[in-house]
mmCIF file of the N, C-alpha and C atoms, coordinates in Angstrom:
data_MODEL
# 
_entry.id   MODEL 
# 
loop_
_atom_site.group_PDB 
_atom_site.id 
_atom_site.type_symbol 
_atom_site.label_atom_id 
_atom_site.label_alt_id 
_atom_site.label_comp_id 
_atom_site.label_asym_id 
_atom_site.label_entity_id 
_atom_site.label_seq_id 
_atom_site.pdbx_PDB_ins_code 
_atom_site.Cartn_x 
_atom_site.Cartn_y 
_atom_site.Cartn_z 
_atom_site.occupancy 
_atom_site.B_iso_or_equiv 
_atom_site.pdbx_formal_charge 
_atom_site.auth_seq_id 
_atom_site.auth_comp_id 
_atom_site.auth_asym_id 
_atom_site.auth_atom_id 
_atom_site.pdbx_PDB_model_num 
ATOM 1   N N  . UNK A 1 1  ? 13.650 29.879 7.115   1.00 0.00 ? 1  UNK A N  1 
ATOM 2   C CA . UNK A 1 1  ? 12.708 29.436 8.121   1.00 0.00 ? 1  UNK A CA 1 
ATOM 3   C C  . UNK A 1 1  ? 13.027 28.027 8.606   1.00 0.00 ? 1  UNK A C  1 
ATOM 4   N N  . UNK A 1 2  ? 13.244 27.145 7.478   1.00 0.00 ? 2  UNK A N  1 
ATOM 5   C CA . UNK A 1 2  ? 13.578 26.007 8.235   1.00 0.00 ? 2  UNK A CA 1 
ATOM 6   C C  . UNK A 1 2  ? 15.013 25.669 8.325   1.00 0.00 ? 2  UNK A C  1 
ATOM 7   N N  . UNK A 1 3  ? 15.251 24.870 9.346   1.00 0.00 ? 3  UNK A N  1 
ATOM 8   C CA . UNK A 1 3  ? 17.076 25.062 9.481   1.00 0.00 ? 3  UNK A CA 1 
ATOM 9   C C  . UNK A 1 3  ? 17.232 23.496 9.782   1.00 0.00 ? 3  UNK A C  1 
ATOM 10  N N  . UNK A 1 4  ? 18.542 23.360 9.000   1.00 0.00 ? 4  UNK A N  1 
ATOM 11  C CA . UNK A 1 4  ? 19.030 22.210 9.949   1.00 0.00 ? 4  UNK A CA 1 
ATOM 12  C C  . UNK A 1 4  ? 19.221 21.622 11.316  1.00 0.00 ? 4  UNK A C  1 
ATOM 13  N N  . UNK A 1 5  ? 18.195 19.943 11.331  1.00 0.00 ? 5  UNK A N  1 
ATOM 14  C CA . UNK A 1 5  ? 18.043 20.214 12.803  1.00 0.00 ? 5  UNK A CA 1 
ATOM 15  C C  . UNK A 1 5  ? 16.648 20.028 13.450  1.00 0.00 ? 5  UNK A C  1 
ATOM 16  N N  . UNK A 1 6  ? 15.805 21.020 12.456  1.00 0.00 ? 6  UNK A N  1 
ATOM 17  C CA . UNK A 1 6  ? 14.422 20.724 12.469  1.00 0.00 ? 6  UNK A CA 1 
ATOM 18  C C  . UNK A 1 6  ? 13.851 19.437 12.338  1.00 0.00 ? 6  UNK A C  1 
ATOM 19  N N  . UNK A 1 7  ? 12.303 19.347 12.663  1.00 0.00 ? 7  UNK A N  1 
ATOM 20  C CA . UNK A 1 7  ? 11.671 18.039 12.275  1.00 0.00 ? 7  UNK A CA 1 
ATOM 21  C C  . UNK A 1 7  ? 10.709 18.426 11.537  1.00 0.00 ? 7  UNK A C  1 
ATOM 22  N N  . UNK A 1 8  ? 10.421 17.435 10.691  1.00 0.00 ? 8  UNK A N  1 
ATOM 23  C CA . UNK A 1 8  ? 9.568  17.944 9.678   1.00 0.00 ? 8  UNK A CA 1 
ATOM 24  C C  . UNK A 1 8  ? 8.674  16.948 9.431   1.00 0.00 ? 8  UNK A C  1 
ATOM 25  N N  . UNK A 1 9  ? 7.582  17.462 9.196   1.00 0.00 ? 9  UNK A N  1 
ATOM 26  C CA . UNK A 1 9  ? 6.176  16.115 8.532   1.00 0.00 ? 9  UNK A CA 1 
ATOM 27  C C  . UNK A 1 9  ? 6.282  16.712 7.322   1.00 0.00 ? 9  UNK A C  1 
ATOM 28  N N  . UNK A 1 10 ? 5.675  15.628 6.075   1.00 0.00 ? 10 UNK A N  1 
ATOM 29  C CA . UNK A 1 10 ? 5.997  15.720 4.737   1.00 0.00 ? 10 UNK A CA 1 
ATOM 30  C C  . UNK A 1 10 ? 4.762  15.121 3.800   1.00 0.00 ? 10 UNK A C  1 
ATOM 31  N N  . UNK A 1 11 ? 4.194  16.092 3.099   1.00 0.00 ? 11 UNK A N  1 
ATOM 32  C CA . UNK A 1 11 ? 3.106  15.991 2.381   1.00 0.00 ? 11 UNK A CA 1 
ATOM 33  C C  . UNK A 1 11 ? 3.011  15.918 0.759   1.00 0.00 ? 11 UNK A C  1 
ATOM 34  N N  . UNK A 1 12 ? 2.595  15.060 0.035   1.00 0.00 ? 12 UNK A N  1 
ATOM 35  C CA . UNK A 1 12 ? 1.807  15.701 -1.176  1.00 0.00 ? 12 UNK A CA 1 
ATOM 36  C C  . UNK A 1 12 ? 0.778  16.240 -1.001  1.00 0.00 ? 12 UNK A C  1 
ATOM 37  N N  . UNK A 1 13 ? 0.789  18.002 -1.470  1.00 0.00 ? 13 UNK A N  1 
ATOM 38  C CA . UNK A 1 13 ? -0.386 18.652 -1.098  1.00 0.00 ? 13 UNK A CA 1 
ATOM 39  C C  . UNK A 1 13 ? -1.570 17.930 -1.972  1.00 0.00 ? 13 UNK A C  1 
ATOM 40  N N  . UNK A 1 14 ? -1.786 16.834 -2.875  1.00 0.00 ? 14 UNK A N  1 
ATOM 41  C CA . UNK A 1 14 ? -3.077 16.492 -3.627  1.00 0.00 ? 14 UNK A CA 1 
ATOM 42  C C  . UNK A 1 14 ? -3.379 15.134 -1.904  1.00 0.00 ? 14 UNK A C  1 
ATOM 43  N N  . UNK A 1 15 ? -2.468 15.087 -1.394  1.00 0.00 ? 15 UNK A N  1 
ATOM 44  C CA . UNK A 1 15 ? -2.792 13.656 -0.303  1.00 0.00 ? 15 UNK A CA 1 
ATOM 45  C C  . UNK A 1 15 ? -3.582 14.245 0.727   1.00 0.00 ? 15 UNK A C  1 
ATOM 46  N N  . UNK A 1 16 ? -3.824 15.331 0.753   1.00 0.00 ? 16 UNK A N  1 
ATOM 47  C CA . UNK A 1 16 ? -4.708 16.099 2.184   1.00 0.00 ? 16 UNK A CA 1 
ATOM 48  C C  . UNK A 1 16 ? -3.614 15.741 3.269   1.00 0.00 ? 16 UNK A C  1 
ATOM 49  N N  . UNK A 1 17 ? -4.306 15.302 4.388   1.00 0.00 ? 17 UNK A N  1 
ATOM 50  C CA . UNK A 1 17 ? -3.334 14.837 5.795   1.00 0.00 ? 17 UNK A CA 1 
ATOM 51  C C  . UNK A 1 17 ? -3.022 14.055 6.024   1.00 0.00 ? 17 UNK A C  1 
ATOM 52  N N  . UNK A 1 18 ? -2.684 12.782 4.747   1.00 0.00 ? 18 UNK A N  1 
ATOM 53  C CA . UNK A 1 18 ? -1.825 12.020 5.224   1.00 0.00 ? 18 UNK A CA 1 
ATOM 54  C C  . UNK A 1 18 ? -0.696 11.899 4.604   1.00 0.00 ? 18 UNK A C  1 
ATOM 55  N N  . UNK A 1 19 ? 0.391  12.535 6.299   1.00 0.00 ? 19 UNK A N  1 
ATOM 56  C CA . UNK A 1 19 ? 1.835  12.663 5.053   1.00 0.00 ? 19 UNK A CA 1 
ATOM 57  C C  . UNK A 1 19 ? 2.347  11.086 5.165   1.00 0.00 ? 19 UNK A C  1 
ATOM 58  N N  . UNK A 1 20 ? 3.700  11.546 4.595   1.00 0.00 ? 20 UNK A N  1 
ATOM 59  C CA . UNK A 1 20 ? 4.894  10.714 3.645   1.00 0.00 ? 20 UNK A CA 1 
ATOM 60  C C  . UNK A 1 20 ? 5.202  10.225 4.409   1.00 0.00 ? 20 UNK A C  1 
ATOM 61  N N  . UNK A 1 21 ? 6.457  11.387 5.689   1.00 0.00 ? 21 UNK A N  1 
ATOM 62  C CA . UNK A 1 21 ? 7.235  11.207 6.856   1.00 0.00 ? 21 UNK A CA 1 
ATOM 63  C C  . UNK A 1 21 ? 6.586  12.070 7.680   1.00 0.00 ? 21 UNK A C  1 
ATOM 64  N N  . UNK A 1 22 ? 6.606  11.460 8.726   1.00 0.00 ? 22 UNK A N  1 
ATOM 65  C CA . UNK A 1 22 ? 6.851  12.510 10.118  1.00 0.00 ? 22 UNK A CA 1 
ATOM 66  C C  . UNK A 1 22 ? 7.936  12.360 10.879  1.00 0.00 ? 22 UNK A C  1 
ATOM 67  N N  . UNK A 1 23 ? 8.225  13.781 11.952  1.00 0.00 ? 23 UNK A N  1 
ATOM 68  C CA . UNK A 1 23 ? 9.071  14.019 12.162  1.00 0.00 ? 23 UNK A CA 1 
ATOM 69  C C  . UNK A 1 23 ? 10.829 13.913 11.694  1.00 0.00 ? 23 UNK A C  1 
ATOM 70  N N  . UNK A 1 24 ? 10.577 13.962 9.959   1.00 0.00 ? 24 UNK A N  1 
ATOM 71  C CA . UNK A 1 24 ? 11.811 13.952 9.630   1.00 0.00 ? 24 UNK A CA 1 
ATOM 72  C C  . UNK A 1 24 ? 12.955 14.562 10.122  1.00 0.00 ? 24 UNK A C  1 
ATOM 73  N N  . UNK A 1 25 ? 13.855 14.698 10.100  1.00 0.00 ? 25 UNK A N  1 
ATOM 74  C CA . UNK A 1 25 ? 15.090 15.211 10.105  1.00 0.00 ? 25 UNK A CA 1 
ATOM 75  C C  . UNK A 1 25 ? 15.490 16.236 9.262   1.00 0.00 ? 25 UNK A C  1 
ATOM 76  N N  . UNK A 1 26 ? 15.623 17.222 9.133   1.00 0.00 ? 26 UNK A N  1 
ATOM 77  C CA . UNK A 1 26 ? 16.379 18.299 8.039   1.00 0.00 ? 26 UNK A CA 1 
ATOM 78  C C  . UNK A 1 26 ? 17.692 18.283 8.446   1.00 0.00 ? 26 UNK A C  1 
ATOM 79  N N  . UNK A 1 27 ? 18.292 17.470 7.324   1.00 0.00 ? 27 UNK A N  1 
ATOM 80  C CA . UNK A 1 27 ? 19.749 17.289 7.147   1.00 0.00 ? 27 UNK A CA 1 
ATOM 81  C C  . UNK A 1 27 ? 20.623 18.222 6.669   1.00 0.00 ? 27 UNK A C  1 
ATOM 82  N N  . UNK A 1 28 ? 19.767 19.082 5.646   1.00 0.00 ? 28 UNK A N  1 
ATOM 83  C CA . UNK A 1 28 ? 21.012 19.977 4.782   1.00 0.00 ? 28 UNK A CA 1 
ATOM 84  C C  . UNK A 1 28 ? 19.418 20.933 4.263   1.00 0.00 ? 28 UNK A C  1 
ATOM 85  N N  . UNK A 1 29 ? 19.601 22.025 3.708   1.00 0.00 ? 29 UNK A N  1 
ATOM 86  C CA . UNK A 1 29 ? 18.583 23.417 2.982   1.00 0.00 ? 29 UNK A CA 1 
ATOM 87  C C  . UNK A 1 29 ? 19.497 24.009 2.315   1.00 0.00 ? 29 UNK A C  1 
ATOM 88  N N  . UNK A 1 30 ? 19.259 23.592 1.025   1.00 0.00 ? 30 UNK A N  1 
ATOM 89  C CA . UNK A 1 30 ? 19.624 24.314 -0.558  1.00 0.00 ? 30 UNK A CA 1 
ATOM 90  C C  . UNK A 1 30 ? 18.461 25.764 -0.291  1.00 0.00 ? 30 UNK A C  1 
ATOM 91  N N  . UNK A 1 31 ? 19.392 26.482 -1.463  1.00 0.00 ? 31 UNK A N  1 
ATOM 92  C CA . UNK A 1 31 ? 18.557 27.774 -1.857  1.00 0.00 ? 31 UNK A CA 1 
ATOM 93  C C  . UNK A 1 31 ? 17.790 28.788 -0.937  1.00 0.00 ? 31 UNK A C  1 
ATOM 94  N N  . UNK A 1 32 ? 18.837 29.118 0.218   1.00 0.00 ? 32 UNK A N  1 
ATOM 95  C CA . UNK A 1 32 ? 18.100 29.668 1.111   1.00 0.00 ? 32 UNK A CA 1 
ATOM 96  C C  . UNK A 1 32 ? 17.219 31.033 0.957   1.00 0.00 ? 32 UNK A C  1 
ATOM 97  N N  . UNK A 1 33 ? 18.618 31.774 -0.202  1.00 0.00 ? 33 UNK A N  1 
ATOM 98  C CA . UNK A 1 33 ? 17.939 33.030 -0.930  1.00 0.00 ? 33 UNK A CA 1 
ATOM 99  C C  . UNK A 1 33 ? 16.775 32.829 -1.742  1.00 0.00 ? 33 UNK A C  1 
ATOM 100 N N  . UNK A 1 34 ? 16.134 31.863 -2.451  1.00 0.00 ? 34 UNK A N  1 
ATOM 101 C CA . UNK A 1 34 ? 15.162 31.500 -2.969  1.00 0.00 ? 34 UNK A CA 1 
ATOM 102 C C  . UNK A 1 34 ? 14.463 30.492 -2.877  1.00 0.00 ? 34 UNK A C  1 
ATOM 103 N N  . UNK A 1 35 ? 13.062 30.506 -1.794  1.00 0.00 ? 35 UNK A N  1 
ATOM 104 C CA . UNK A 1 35 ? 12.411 29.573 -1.614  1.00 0.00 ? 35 UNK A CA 1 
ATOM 105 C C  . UNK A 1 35 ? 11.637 28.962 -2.334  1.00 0.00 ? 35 UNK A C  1 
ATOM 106 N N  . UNK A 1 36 ? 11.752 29.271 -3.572  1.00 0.00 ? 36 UNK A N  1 
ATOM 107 C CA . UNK A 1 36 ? 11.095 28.590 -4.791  1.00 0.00 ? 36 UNK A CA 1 
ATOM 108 C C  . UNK A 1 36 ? 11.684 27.363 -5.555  1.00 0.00 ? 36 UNK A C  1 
ATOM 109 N N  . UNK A 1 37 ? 12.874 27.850 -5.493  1.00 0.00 ? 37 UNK A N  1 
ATOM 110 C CA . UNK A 1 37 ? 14.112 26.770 -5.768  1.00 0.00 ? 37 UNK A CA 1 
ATOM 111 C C  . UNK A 1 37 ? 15.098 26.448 -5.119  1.00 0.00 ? 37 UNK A C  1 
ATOM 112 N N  . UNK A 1 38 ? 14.754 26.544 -3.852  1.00 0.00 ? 38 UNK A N  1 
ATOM 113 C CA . UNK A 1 38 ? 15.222 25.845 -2.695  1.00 0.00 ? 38 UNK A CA 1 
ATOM 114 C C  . UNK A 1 38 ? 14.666 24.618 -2.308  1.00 0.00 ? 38 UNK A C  1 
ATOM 115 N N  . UNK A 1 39 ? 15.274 23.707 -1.531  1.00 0.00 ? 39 UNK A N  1 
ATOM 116 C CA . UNK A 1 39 ? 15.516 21.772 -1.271  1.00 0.00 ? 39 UNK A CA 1 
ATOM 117 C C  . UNK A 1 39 ? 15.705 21.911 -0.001  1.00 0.00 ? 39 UNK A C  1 
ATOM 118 N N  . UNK A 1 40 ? 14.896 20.618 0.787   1.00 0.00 ? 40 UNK A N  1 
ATOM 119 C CA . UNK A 1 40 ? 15.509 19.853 1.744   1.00 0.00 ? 40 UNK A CA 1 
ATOM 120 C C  . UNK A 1 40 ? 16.561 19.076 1.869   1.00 0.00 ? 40 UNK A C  1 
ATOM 121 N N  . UNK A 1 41 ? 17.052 18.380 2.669   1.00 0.00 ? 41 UNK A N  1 
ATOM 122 C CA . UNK A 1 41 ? 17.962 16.610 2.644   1.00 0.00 ? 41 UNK A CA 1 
ATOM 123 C C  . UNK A 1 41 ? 17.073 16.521 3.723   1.00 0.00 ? 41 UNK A C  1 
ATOM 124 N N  . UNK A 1 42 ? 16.386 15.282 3.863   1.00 0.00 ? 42 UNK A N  1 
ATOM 125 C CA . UNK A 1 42 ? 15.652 15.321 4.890   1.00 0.00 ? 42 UNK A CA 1 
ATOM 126 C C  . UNK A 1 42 ? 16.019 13.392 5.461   1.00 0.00 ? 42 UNK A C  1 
ATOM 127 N N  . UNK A 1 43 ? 16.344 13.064 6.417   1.00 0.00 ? 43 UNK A N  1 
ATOM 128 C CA . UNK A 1 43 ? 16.671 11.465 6.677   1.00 0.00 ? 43 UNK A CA 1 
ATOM 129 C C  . UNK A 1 43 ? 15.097 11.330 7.059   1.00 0.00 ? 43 UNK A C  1 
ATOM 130 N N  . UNK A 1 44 ? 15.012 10.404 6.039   1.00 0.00 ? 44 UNK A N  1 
ATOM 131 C CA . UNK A 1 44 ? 13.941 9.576  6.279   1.00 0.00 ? 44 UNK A CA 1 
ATOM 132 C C  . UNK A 1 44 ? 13.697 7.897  6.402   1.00 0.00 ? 44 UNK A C  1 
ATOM 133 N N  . UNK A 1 45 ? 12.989 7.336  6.952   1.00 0.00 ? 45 UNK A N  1 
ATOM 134 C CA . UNK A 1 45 ? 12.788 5.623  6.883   1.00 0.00 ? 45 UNK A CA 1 
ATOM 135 C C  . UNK A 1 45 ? 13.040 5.100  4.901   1.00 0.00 ? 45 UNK A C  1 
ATOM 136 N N  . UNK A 1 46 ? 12.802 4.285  5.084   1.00 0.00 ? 46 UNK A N  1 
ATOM 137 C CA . UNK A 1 46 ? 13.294 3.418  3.990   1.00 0.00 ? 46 UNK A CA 1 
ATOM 138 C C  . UNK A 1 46 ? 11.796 3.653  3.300   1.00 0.00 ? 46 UNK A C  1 
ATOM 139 N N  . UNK A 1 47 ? 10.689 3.015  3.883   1.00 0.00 ? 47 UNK A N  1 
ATOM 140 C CA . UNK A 1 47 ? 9.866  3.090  2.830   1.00 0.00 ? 47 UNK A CA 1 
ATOM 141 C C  . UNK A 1 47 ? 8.874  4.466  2.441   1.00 0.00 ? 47 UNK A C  1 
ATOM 142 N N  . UNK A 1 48 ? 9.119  5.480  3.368   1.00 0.00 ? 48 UNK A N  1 
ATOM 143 C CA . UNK A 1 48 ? 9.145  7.517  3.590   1.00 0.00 ? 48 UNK A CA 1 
ATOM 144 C C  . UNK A 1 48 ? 9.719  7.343  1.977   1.00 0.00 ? 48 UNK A C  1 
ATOM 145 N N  . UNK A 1 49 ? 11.039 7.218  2.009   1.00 0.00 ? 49 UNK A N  1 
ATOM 146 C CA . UNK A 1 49 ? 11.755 7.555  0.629   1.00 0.00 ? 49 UNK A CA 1 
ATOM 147 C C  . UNK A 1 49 ? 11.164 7.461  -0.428  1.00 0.00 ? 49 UNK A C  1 
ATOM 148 N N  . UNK A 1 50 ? 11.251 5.833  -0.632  1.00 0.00 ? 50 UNK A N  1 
ATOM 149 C CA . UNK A 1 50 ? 10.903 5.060  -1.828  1.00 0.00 ? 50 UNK A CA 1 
ATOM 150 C C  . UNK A 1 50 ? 9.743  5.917  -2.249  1.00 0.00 ? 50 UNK A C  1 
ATOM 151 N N  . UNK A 1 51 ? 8.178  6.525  -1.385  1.00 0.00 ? 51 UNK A N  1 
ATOM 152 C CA . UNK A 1 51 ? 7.400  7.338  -1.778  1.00 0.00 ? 51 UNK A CA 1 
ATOM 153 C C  . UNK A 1 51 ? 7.798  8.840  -2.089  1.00 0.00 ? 51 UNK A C  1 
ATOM 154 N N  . UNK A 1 52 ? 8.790  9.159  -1.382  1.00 0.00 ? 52 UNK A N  1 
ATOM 155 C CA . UNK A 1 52 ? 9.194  10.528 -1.847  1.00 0.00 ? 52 UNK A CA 1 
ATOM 156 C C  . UNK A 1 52 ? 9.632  10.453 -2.883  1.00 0.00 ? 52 UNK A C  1 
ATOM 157 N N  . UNK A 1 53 ? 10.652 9.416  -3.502  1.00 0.00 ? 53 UNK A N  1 
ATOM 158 C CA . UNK A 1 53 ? 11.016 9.272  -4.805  1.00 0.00 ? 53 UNK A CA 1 
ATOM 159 C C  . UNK A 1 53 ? 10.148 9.829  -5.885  1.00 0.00 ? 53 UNK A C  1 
ATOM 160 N N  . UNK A 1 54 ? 9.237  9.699  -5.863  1.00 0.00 ? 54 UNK A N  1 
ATOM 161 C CA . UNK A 1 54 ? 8.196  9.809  -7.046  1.00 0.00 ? 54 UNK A CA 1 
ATOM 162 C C  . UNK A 1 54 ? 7.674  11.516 -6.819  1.00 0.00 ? 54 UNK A C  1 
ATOM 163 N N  . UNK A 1 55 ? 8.232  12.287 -7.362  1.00 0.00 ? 55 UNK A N  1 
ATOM 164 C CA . UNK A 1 55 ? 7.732  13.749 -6.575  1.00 0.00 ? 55 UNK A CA 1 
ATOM 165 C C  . UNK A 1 55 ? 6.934  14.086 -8.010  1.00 0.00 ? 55 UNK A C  1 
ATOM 166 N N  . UNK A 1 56 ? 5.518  14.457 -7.242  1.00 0.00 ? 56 UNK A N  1 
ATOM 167 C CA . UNK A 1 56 ? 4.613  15.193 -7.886  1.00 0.00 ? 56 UNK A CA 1 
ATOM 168 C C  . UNK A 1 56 ? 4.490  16.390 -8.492  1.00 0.00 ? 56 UNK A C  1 
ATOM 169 N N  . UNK A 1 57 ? 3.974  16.573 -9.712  1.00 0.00 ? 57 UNK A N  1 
ATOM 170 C CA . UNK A 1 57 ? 4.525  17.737 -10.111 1.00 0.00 ? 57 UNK A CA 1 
ATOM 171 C C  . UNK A 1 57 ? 3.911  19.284 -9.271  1.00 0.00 ? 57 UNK A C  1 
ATOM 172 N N  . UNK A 1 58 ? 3.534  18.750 -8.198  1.00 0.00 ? 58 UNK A N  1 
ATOM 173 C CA . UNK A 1 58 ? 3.112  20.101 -7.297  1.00 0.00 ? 58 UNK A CA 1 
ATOM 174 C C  . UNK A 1 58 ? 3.991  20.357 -6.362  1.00 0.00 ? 58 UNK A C  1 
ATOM 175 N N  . UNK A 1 59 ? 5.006  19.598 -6.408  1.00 0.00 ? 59 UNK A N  1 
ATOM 176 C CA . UNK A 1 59 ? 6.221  19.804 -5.117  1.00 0.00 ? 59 UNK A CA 1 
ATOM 177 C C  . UNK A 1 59 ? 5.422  19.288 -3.923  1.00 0.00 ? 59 UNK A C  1 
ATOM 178 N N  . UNK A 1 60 ? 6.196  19.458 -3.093  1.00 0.00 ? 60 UNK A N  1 
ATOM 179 C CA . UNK A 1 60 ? 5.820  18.655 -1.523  1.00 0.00 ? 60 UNK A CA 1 
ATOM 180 C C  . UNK A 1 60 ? 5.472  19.880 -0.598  1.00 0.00 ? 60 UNK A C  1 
ATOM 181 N N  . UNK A 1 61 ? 4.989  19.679 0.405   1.00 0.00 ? 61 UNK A N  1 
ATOM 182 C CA . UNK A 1 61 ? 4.526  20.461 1.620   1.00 0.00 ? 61 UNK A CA 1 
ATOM 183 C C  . UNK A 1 61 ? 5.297  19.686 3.261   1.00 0.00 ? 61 UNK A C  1 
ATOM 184 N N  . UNK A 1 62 ? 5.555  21.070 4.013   1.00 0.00 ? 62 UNK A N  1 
ATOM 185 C CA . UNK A 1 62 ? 6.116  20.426 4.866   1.00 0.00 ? 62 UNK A CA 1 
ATOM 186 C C  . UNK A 1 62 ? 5.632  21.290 6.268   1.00 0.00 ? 62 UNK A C  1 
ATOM 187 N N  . UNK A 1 63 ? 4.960  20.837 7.155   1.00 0.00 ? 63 UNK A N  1 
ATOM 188 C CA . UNK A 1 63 ? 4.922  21.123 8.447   1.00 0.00 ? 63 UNK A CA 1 
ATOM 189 C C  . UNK A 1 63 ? 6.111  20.689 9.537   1.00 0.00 ? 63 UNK A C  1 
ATOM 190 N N  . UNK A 1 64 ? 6.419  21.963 10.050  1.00 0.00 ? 64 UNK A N  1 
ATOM 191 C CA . UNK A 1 64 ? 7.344  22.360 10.986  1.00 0.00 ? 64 UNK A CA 1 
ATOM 192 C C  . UNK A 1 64 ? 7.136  21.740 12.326  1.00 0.00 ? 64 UNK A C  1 
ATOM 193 N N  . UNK A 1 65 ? 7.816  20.814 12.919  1.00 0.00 ? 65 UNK A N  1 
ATOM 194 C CA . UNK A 1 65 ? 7.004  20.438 14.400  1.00 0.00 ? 65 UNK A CA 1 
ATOM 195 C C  . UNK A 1 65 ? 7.885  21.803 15.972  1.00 0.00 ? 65 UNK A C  1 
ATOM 196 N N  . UNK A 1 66 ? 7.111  21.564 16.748  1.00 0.00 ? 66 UNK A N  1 
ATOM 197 C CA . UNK A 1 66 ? 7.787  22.629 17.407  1.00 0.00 ? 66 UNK A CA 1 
ATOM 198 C C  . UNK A 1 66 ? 9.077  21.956 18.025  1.00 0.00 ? 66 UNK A C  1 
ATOM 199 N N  . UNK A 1 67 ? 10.033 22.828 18.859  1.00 0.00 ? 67 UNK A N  1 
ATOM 200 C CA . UNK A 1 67 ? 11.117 22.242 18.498  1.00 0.00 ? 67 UNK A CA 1 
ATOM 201 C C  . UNK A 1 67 ? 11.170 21.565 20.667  1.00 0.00 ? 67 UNK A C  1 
# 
């Protein structure tokens, strides 16, 4: 579903609506056959990261922007 190329907003689902990044970048999608253990690369700002760094143990959420 999501492909390189896309833009992406980026959530901890415990944060409600306020994400991480918006309109990221999808750089690269690991694990396409399994979306459970499948990854983004997503380019994000400097301080986007530094908060993504810290990943929650609920995984992240990501809204698709249209293209």
């Amino acid at each position: 579903m999501v492909q390189v190329g896309d833009r992406v907003d980026l959530f901890r689902p415990t944060d409600g609506t306020r994400p991480i990044a918006t309109a990221a970048t999808v750089l690269g999608v690991t694990g396409i056959d399994d979306p459970l253990a499948g990854g983004l690369l997503l380019a994000l700002p400097p301080e986007a990261a530094k908060a993504a760094i810290k990943q929650p143990p609920e995984g992240y959420a990501i809204t698709v922007r249209p293209a």
